[in-house]
C-alpha positions as CSV (number, residue, x, y, z in Angstrom):
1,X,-13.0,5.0,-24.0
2,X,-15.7,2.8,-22.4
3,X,-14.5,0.7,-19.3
4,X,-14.0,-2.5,-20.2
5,X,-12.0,-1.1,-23.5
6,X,-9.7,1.2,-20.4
7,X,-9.7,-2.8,-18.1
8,X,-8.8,-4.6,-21.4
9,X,-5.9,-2.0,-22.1
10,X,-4.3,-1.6,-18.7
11,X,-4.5,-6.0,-18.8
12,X,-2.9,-6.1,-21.9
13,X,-0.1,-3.4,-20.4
14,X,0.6,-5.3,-17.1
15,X,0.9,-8.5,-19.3
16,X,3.3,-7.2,-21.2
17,X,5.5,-6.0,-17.8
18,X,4.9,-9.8,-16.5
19,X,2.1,-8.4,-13.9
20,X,-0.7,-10.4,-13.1
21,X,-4.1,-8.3,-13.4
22,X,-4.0,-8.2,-9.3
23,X,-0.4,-7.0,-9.5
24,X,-1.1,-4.2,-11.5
25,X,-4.1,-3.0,-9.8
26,X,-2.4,-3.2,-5.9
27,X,0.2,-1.0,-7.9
28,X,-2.7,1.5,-8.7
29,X,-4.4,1.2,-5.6
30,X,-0.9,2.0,-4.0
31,X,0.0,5.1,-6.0
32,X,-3.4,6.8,-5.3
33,X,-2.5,6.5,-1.4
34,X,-1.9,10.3,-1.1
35,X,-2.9,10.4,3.0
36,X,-0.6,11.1,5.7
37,X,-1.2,7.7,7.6
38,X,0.4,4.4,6.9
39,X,-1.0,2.3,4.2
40,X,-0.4,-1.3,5.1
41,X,-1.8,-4.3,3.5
42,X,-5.3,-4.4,5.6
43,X,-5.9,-0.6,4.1
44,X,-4.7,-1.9,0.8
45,X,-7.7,-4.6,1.2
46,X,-10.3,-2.5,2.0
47,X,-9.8,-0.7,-1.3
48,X,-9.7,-3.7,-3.5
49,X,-12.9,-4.6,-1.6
50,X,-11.2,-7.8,-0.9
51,X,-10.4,-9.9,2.6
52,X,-7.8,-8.4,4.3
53,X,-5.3,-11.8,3.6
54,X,-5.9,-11.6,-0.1
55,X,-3.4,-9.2,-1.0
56,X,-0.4,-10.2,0.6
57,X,0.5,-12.7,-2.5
58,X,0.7,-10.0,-4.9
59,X,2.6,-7.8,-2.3
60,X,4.7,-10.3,-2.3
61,X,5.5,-10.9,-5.7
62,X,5.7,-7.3,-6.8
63,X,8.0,-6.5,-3.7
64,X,10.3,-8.9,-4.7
65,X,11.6,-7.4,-8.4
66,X,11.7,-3.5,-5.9
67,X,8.3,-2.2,-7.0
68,X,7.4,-1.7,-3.9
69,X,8.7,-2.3,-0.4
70,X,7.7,-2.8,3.1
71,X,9.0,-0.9,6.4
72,X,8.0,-1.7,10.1
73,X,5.2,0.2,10.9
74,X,5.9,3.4,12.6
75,X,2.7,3.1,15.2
76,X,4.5,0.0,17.1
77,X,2.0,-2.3,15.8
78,X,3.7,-5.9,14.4
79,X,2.6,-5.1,10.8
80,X,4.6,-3.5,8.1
81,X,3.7,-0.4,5.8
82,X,4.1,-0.4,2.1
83,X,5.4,1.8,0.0
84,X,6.2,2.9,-3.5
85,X,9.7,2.1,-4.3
Protein backbone atom coordinates (compact mmCIF):
# COMPACT_ATOMS: atom_id res chain seq x y z
CA UNK A 1 0.00 0.00 0.00
CA UNK A 2 1.70 3.22 -1.24
CA UNK A 3 1.14 6.33 1.13
CA UNK A 4 -1.21 8.37 -0.29
CA UNK A 5 -3.49 5.05 -0.99
CA UNK A 6 -2.70 4.39 3.43
CA UNK A 7 -3.60 8.83 3.78
CA UNK A 8 -6.66 8.41 1.50
CA UNK A 9 -7.95 5.31 3.61
CA UNK A 10 -7.37 6.54 7.13
CA UNK A 11 -9.36 10.11 5.57
CA UNK A 12 -12.06 8.20 4.34
CA UNK A 13 -12.25 6.20 7.97
CA UNK A 14 -12.19 9.40 10.21
CA UNK A 15 -14.92 10.72 7.79
CA UNK A 16 -16.95 8.20 8.37
CA UNK A 17 -16.51 8.59 12.49
CA UNK A 18 -17.29 12.52 11.87
CA UNK A 19 -13.33 13.34 12.38
CA UNK A 20 -11.84 15.93 10.61
CA UNK A 21 -8.36 14.80 8.95
CA UNK A 22 -6.59 16.88 11.91
CA UNK A 23 -8.81 15.06 14.38
CA UNK A 24 -7.79 11.83 13.45
CA UNK A 25 -4.24 12.39 13.18
CA UNK A 26 -3.85 14.31 16.93
CA UNK A 27 -5.70 10.91 17.86
CA UNK A 28 -2.62 8.99 16.22
CA UNK A 29 -0.15 11.32 17.27
CA UNK A 30 -1.62 10.83 20.85
CA UNK A 31 -1.67 7.05 21.02
CA UNK A 32 1.99 6.66 19.96
CA UNK A 33 2.90 8.86 23.21
CA UNK A 34 4.44 5.75 24.92
CA UNK A 35 7.02 8.16 27.24
CA UNK A 36 6.88 8.55 30.92
CA UNK A 37 6.53 12.45 30.77
CA UNK A 38 3.42 14.52 30.22
CA UNK A 39 2.21 15.05 26.78
CA UNK A 40 0.53 18.31 26.64
CA UNK A 41 -0.60 20.17 23.67
CA UNK A 42 2.88 22.13 22.94
CA UNK A 43 4.48 18.30 22.72
CA UNK A 44 1.49 17.35 20.68
CA UNK A 45 2.65 20.40 18.23
CA UNK A 46 5.97 19.61 17.92
CA UNK A 47 5.01 16.28 16.38
CA UNK A 48 2.42 17.52 13.95
CA UNK A 49 5.32 19.96 13.00
CA UNK A 50 2.77 22.60 13.55
CA UNK A 51 2.75 26.01 15.91
CA UNK A 52 2.31 25.23 19.18
CA UNK A 53 -1.55 27.05 19.21
CA UNK A 54 -2.67 25.04 16.17
CA UNK A 55 -3.78 22.06 17.88
CA UNK A 56 -5.84 23.22 20.62
CA UNK A 57 -9.14 23.36 18.12
CA UNK A 58 -8.97 19.79 17.44
CA UNK A 59 -8.23 19.04 21.19
CA UNK A 60 -11.05 20.65 21.69
CA UNK A 61 -13.36 19.13 19.60
CA UNK A 62 -12.27 15.56 20.09
CA UNK A 63 -12.33 16.15 23.93
CA UNK A 64 -15.66 17.02 23.94
CA UNK A 65 -17.50 13.59 22.59
CA UNK A 66 -14.62 11.79 25.71
CA UNK A 67 -11.91 10.75 23.18
CA UNK A 68 -9.61 12.26 25.01
CA UNK A 69 -9.37 14.37 28.14
CA UNK A 70 -7.20 16.83 29.83
CA UNK A 71 -5.86 16.80 33.54
CA UNK A 72 -3.84 19.71 35.33
CA UNK A 73 -0.41 19.15 34.75
CA UNK A 74 1.29 17.29 37.39
CA UNK A 75 4.84 19.58 37.18
CA UNK A 76 2.76 22.71 38.67
CA UNK A 77 2.92 24.39 35.45
CA UNK A 78 -0.66 26.28 34.42
CA UNK A 79 -1.06 23.93 31.41
CA UNK A 80 -2.95 20.73 31.21
CA UNK A 81 -1.89 17.16 30.05
CA UNK A 82 -3.79 15.03 27.57
CA UNK A 83 -4.70 11.83 27.61
CA UNK A 84 -6.35 8.91 26.01
CA UNK A 85 -9.73 8.49 27.38
Amino acid sequence: MSLRQFQFFSEQAAEALGLTSLQYQTLLVLKSHDGPGAFTVTVLAQRQLIKHNSPAGPVERIEQPGLVGRRQSQHGQSGRDLRRA
